[in-house]
N, C-alpha and C positions, 0 to 999 in steps of 0.2 A: 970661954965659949960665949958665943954672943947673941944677946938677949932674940928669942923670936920675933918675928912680925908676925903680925893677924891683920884681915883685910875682911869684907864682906863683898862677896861678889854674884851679881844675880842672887840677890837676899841668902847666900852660901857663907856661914865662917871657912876661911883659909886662914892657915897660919903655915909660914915661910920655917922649915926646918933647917933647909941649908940654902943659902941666897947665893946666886950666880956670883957675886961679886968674892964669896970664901974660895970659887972653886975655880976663880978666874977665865967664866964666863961657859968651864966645861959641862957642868949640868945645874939643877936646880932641882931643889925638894920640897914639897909640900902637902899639907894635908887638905884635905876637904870634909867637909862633913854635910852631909842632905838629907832631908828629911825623907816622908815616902812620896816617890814619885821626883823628888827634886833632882838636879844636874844642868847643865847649860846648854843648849840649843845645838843644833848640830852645826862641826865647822869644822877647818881647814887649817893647817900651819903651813906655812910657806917652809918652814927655817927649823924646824924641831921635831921630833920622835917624840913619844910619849911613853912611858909606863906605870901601869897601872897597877895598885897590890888594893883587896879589898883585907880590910883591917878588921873592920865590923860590919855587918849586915849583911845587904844580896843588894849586888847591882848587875846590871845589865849592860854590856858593851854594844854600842852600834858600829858596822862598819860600812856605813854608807846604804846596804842595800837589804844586813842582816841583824837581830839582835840576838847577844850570846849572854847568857846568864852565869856568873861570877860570885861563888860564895866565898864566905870568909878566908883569906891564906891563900887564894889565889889570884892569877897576875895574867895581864893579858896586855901588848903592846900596841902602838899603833903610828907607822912611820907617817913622815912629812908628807904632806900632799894628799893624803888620805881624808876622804869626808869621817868622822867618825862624831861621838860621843857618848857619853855615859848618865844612868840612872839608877837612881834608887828604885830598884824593884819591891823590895821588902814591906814590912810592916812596919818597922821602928824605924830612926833615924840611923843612919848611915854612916859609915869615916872610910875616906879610900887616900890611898898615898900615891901621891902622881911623882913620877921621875922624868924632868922635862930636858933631854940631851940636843943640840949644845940648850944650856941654862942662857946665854942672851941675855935679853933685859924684861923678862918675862914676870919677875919682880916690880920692875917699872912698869909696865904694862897693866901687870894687879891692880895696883895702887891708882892706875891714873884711869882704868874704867869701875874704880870700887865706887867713888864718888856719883855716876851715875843712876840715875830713878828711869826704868823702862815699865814704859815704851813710848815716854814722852824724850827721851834722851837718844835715841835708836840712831840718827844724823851725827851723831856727836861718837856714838861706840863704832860704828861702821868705819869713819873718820881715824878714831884711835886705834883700831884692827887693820885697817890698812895699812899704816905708819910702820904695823910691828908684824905684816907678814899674814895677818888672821883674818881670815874671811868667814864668816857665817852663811852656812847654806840656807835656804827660802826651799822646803820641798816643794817640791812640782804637785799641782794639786791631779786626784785621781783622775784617769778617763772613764768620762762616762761610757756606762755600757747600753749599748741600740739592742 
């Protein structure tokens, strides 16, 4: 069996349980772990479905418009093209296990925005999310109320 990967992503440990390349390109697995309030910005995948299992804690799924709260042992997806993301609601730190179909180079991806420092890097991650299908949403700020 072949040794894991671990990455840090948006200051996030990942670690790579089964790499697109074992499953020849069919899915990918991995874990995350987030403190309280941690997860990634909202975005987009051009090219991949998502599944989500909360392992430890309380997160919270966004699906663009709603947030749905996710305690331990439960699982919530979220197809391509979708704005979504996810947080640690909780008090403690957090582990949720992502099933990313097809898996791609989503691996390669990890690894080549883990190097990044934001929000001085922000031109350069925009750059490598293009490349691999990922757009990050900018919410639209509130309307003011007359």
């Amino acid at each position: 069996m072949p040794q894991s990967t671990r990455f840090t992503v948006f200051g996030e440990p990942v670690e790579v349980l089964v790499s697109s390349s074992e499953t020849e390109r069919a899915y990918f697995v991995m874990t995350q772990v987030s403190p309280p309030g941690g997860g990634p910005p909202p975005h987009m995948h051009q090219h991949e479905d998502e599944i989500f299992t909360v392992l430890q804690g309380e997160y919270e799924i966004f699906d663009g418009k709603h947030w749905h709260k996710l305690s331990q042992g439960e699982t919530a997806h979220k197809r391509r093209g979708s704005v979504h993301t996810f947080r640690n609601c909780g008090t403690t730190e957090g582990r949720l296990q992502i099933v990313i179909v097809p898996g791609g180079g989503m691996e390669d991806y990890l690894r080549a925005i883990s190097v990044l420092k934001m929000p001085e890097d922000l031109a350069r991650l925009t750059k490598i999310s293009d490349a691999y299908g990922i757009r990050f949403i900018v919410p639209e700020p509130p309307t003011p109320s007359l």
